[in-house]
C-alpha positions as CSV (number, residue, x, y, z in Angstrom):
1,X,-17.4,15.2,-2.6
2,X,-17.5,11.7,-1.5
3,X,-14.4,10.6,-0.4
4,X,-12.9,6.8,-0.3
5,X,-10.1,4.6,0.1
6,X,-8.6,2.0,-2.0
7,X,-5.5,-0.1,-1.3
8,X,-3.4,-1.4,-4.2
9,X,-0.1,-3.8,-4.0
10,X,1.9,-3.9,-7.3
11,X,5.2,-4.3,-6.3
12,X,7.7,-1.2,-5.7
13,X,5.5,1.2,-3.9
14,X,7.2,3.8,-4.9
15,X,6.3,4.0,-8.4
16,X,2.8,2.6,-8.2
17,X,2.1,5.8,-5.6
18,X,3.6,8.2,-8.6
19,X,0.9,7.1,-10.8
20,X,-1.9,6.9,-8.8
21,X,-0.8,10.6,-7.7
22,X,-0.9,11.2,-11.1
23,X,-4.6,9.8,-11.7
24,X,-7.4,12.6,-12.0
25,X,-9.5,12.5,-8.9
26,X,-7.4,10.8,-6.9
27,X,-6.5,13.5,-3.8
28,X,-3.7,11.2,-1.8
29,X,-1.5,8.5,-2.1
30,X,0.6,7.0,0.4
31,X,3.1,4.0,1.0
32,X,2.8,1.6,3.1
33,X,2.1,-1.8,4.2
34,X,-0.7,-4.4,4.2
35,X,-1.4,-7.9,4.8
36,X,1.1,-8.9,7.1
37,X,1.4,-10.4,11.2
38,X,3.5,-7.4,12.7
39,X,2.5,-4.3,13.8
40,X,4.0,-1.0,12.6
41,X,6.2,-2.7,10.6
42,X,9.5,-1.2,9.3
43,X,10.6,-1.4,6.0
44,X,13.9,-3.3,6.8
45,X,11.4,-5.6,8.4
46,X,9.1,-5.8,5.1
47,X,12.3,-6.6,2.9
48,X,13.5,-9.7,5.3
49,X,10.0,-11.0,3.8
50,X,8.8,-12.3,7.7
51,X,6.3,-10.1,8.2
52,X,3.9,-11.1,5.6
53,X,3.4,-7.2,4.5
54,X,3.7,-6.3,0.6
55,X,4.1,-2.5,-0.4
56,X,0.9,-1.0,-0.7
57,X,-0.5,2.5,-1.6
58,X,-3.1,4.0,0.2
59,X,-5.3,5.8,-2.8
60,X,-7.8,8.4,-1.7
61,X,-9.7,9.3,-4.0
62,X,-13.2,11.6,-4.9
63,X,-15.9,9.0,-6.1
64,X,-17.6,11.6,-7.4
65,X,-14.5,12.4,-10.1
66,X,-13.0,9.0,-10.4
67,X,-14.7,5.6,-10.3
68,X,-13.4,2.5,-8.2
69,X,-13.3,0.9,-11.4
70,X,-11.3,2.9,-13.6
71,X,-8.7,3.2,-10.0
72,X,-8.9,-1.1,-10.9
73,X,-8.1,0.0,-14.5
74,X,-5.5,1.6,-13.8
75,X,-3.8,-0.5,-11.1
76,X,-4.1,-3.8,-14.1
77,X,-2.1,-1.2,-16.4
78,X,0.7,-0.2,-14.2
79,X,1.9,-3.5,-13.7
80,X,2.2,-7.4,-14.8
81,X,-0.5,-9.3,-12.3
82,X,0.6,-12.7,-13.3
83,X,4.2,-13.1,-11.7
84,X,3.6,-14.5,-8.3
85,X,5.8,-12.6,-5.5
86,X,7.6,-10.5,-8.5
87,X,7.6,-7.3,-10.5
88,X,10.6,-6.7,-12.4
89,X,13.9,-6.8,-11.0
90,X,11.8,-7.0,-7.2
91,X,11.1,-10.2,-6.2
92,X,10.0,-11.3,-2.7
93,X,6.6,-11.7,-1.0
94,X,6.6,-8.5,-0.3
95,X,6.3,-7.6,-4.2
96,X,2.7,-9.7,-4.8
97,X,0.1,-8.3,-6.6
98,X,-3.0,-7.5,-4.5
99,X,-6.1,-5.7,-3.3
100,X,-7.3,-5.0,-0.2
101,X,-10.6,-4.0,-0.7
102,X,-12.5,-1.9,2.0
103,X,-15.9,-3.0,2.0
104,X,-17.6,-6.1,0.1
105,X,-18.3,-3.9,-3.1
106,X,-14.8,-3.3,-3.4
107,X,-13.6,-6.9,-2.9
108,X,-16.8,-8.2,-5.7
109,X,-15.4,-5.3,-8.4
110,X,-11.7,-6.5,-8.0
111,X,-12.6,-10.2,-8.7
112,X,-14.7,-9.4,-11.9
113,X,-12.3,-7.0,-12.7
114,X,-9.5,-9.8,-12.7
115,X,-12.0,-12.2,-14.3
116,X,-12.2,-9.5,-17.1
117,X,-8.5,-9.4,-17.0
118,X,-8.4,-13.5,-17.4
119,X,-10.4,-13.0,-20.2
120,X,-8.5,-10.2,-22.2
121,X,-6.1,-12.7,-22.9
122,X,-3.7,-9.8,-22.6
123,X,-1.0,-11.7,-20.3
124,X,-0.4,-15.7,-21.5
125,X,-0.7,-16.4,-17.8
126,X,-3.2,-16.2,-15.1
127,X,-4.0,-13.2,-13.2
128,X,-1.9,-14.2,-9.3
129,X,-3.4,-11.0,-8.2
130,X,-4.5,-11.0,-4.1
131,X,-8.5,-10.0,-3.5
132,X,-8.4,-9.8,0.7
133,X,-10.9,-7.8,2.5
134,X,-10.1,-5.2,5.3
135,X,-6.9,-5.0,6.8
136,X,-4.6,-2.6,8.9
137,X,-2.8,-0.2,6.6
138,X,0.7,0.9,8.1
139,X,2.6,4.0,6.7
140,X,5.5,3.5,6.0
141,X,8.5,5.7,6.9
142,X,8.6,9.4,6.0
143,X,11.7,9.1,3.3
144,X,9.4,6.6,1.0
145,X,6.6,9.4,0.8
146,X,6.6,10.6,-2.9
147,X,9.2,9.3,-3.1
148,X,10.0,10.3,-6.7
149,X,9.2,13.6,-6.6
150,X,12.1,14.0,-3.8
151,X,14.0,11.8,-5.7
152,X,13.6,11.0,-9.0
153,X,12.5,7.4,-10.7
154,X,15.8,6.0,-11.2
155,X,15.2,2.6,-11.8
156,X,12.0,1.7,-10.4
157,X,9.4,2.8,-13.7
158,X,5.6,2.3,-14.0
159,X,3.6,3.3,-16.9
């Protein structure tokens, strides 16, 4: 088993954690917050929008089961990567579409992945989708953790 991490931003966490749950080979996901100024920040501090964070899942997944790649594949189908700061009703900076890649391999697959993305001419605008590499990941708090399994998914819906 080799084990890895991949961090993916596509607005509500909550959903995008459900599906990558969901994803074959994929052993944890976990909510949370990336690419911001604050330490440990809190989610009332995430929604002011001053902390620089978006909503991020943690993914860990089995490389030996389920390629980097297809986890890219899936994140480019669970959400619309051209809307700058928004997904759906969610709007806000701490909504953006983006990767935070662990190592240069990661960060070098995202950007051809969003150049195969461009290319598709699926969406009639460009991918706005984030490529940053490293960063602190920050759990967020306890009550956003699978969040629809305790809950439901309500209004907050990824395919």
């Amino acid at each position: 088993m080799t084990i890895k991490n991949a961090y993916f931003a596509a607005g509500c966490f909550w959903g995008v954690e459900d599906a990558f749950r969901k994803t074959p080979g994929v052993l944890e996901a976990v909510s949370g917050y990336m690419g911001g100024h604050v330490d440990s920040p809190t989610y009332r501090q995430v929604c002011e929008g001053t902390t620089g964070h978006t909503e991020t899942v943690q993914v860990s997944f089995d490389e030996d089961k389920v390629s980097y790649e297809t986890l890219l594949d899936r994140f480019f189908e669970m959400h619309n990567p051209t809307t700058l700061n928004r997904q759906g009703p969610d709007f806000g900076s701490q909504y953006r579409s983006a990767i935070f890649a662990e190592d240069a391999v990661q960060q070098e697959a995202a950007r051809k992945k969003i150049a195969q993305v461009d290319a598709s001419g699926k969406w009639p605008n460009p991918v706005v989708t984030e490529v940053n590499l490293g960063g602190t990941f920050w759990p967020a708090e306890e009550y956003h953790q699978r969040y629809f399994e305790k809950n439901g998914a309500g209004f907050c819906k990824v395919t």
